[in-house]
C-alpha positions in Angstrom: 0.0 0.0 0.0 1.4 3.4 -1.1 0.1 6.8 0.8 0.0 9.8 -0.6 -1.4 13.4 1.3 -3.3 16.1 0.3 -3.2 19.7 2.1 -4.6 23.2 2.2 -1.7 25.6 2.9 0.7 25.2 6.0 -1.6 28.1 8.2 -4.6 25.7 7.8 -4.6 22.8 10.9 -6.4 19.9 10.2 -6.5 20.0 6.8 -3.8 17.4 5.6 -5.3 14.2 4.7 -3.9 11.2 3.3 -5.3 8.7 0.5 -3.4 5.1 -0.3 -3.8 3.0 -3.1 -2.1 -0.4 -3.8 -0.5 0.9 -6.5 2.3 3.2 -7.2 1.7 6.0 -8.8 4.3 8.5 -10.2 4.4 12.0 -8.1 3.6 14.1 -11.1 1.1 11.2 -12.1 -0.6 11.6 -8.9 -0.4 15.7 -9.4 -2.2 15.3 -12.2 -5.1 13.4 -10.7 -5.5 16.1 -7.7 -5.4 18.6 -10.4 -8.4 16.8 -11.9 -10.3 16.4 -9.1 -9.8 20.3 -8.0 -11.0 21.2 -11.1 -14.1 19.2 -11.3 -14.5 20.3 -7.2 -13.9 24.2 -7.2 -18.0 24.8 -7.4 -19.1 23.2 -5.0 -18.6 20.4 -2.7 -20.4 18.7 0.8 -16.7 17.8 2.6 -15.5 20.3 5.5 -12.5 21.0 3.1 -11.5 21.1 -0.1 -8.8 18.5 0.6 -11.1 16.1 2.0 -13.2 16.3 -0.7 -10.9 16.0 -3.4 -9.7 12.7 -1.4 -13.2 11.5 -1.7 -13.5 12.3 -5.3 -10.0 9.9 -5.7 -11.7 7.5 -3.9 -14.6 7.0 -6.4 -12.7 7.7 -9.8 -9.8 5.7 -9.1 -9.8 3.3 -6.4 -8.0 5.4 -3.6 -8.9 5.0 0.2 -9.2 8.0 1.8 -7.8 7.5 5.2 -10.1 8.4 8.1 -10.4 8.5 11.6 -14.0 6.0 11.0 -10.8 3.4 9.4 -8.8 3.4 12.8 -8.9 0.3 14.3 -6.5 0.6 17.6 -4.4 3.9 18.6 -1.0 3.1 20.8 0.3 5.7 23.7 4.1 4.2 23.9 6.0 6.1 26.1 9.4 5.1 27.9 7.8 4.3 31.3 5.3 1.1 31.3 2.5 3.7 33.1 3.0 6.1 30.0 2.5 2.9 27.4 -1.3 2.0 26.5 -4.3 1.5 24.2 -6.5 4.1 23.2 -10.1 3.4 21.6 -11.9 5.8 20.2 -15.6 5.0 20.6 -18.8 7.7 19.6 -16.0 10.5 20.7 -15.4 9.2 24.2 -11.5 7.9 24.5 -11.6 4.3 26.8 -7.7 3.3 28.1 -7.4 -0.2 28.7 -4.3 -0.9 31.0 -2.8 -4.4 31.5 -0.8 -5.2 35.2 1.4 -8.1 35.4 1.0 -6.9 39.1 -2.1 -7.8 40.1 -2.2 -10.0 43.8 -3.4 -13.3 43.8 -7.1 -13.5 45.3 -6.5 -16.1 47.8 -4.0 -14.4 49.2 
């Protein structure tokens, strides 16, 4: 899987996305698709951004995936300590942390 991004100036937060496609495409190649799509775009279109919405149009004309937060499966905190180092989920917007202890006493005792 290659990944490729798409962004709207370097003032603009949150508005880098990123599309992958099992194939390879040429830089310029791929230029020359977001070109396309921006120009069939510039009128109008539903997405919160003009990046997200050309990712989408990728998507249907040629087989992209547009790479969302609804395609994240599992999200890792590492850090160097084993407190700092756990699994995030991402759930309806509420963040659950499950933590595993190697620590925990034995119940008969």
């Amino acid at each position: 899987m290659f990944f490729y991004e798409i962004h709207e100036g370097d003032e603009e937060l949150g508005t880098a996305v990123l599309v992958a496609h099992e194939r390879k495409f040429d830089p310029l190649e791929f230029f020359a698709l977001v070109k396309k799509a921006r120009t069939l775009l510039m009128d109008a279109f539903e997405e919160n951004s003009l990046s997200e919405a050309i990712a989408n149009e990728l998507a249907r004309a040629h087989g992209f995936i547009h790479v969302t937060d609804d395609l994240l499966v599992a999200s890792v905190n590492v850090d160097e300590t084993e407190e700092g180092t756990f699994l995030l989920s991402e759930d309806g917007g509420d963040r659950s942390v499950f933590l595993s202890r190697d620590d925990i006493p034995d119940k008969d005792n």
